[in-house]
C-alpha positions in Angstrom: -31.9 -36.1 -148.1 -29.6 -38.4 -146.4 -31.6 -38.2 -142.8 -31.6 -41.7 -141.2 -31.1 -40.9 -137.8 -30.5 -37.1 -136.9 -29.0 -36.2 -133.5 -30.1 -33.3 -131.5 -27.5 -30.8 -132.7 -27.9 -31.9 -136.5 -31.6 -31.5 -136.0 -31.4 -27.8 -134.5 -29.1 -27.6 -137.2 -30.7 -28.3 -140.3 -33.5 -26.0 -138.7 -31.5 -23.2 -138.8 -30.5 -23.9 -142.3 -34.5 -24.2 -143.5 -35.0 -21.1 -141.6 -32.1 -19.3 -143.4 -33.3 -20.4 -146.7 -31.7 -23.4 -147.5 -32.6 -25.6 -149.7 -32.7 -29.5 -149.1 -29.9 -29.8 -151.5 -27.9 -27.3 -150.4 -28.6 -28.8 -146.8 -26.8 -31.8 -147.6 -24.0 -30.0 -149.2 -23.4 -27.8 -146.3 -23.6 -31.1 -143.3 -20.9 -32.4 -145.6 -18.7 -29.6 -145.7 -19.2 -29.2 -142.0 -18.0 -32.5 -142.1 -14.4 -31.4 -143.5 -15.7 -33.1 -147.8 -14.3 -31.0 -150.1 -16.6 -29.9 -152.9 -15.3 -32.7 -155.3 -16.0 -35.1 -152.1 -19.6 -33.9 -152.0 -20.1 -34.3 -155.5 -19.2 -37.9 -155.6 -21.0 -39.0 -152.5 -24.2 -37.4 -153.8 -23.4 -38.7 -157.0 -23.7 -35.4 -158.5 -21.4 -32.6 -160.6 -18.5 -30.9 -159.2 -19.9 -27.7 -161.3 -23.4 -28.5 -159.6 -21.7 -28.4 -156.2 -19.8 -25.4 -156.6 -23.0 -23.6 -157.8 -24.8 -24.8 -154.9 -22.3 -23.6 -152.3 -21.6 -20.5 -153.7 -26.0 -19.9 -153.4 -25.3 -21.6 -149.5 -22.3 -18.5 -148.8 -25.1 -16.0 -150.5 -27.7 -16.8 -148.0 -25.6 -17.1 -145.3 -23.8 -13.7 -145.9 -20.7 -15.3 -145.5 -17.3 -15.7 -148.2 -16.7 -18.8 -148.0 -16.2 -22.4 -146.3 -14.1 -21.1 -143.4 -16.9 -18.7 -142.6 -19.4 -21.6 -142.9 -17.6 -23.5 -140.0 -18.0 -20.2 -138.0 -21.9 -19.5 -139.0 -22.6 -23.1 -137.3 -20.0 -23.4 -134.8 -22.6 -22.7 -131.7 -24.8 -25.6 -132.2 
């Protein structure tokens, strides 16, 4: 993961991902599109498929229990 040094909020953040069932990959894809990357964005910086980012946002929205992106930002807008 691209942790070098978290902040307090991105810490309790990434907490509450692991606790919903995120995986470390799908971690990093969710901080960036929290970040405003678009999934093509996210695949180049983690040097990594656009199909392969779409899959793993779409397994992100499952285990969330949300549609999509905008409902991402709203998931994690409290920390």
């Amino acid at each position: 993961m691209f942790r070098t040094a978290e902040s307090a909020p991105q810490a309790g953040l990434l907490a509450l991902m692991q606790k919903r069932g995120l995986t470390a990959r799908e971690q990093e894809i969710a901080l960036l599109l929290l970040q405003g990357c678009l999934l093509k964005d996210c695949a180049v910086k983690l040097n990594i498929s656009y199909g392969t980012v779409k899959f793993h946002a779409k397994n992100i929205y499952r285990k969330l229990g949300i549609a999509g992106r905008s409902e991402l930002l709203s998931a994690f807008r409290d920390l």
